[in-house]
N, C-alpha and C positions, 0 to 999 in steps of 0.2 A: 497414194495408191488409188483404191477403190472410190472414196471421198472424191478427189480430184476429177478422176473420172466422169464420175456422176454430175459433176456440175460443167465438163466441159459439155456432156451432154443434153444438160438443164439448157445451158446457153446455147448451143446449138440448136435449139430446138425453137426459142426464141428470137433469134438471128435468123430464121431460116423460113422464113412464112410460103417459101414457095414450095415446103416438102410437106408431100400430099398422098393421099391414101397407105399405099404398103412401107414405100418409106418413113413416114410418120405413126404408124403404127408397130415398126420392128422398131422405131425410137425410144418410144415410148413404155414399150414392152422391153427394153434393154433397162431402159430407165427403170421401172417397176421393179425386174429381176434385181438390179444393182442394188437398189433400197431394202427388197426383201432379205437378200445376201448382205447387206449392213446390220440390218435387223438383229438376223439369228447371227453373225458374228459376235453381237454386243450381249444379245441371250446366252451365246455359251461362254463366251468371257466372267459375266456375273453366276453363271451357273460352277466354273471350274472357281471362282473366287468365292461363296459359298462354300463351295467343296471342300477346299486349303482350312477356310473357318472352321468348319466340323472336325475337319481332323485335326486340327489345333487344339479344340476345345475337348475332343476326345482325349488326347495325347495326354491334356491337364488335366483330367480326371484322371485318368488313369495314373498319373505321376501324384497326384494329391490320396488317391488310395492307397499306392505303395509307400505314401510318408505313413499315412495313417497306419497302415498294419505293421511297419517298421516300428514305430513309436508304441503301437500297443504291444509288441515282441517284448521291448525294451523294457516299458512298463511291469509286462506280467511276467520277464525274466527277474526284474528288480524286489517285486513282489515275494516272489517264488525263493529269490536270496533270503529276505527281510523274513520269511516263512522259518526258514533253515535256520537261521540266526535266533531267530526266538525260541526254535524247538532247542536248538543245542543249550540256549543261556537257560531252560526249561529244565534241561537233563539235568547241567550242572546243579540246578536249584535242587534239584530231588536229590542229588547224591550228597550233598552237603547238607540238607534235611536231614538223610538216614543218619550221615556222621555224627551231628550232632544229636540227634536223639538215642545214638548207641553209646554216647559220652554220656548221654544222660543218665543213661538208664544203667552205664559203666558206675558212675558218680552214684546212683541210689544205693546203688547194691553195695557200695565201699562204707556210707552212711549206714547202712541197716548194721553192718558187719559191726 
C-alpha cells in the first residue's frame, strides 16, 4: 500500500534528476506526508495495542478480585458454620452438665435419706 508507494516515489525521485523546482518539491512534500502518515499509523497501531494490554490487565484484576472475595465468602461462610457447630456442641455440653449434676444432686439426696 502506502510503503510501496513511498518507495515508488523514493525511486522516482532518484531516477528523475531532471525534475526541478515545483515538481520536486510537491515530490518531495508527498514523500514527507507519506512517512508522516506511516508514522502516526504505526503510533496508533501501538497506541490501540497498549490499549487491548490494559484492558486485559484490568479485566485480570478484576477477575483475581472476584476469586478473592468469592473465596473469602466461602471462607467466612465456612467459619460462620464451624461457629454454629461449636455453639450447638456448646449447648449440648451445658444440658448434659445440668443432667448430670441434677442426678447428682438426685443421688445425694437418696444417700442423705
Amino acid at each position: 500500500g502506502r510503503w510501496e508507494a513511498a518507495l515508488t516515489v523514493q525511486a522516482a525521485l532518484k531516477r528523475a534528476p531532471g525534475l526541478s523546482g515545483k515538481d520536486l518539491v510537491a515530490a518531495r512534500s508527498a514523500l514527507s506526508r507519506d512517512e508522516i502518515g506511516q508514522h502516526l499509523e504505526k503510533e496508533r497501531a501501538e497506541t490501540l495495542a497498549l490499549l487491548e494490554t490494559r484492558l486485559k490487565i484490568e479485566e485480570a484484576a478484576s477477575n483475581l478480585a472476584e476469586e478473592r472475595s468469592a473465596r473469602e465468602r466461602l471462607h467466612s461462610d465456612d467459619m460462620a458454620a464451624q461457629a454454629e457447630r461449636a455453639t450447638q456442641e456448646a449447648d449440648k455440653a451445658q444440658r448434659k452438665l445440668v443432667r448430670d449434676q441434677a442426678q447428682i444432686f438426685a443421688l445425694q439426696e437418696q444417700e442423705a435419706e
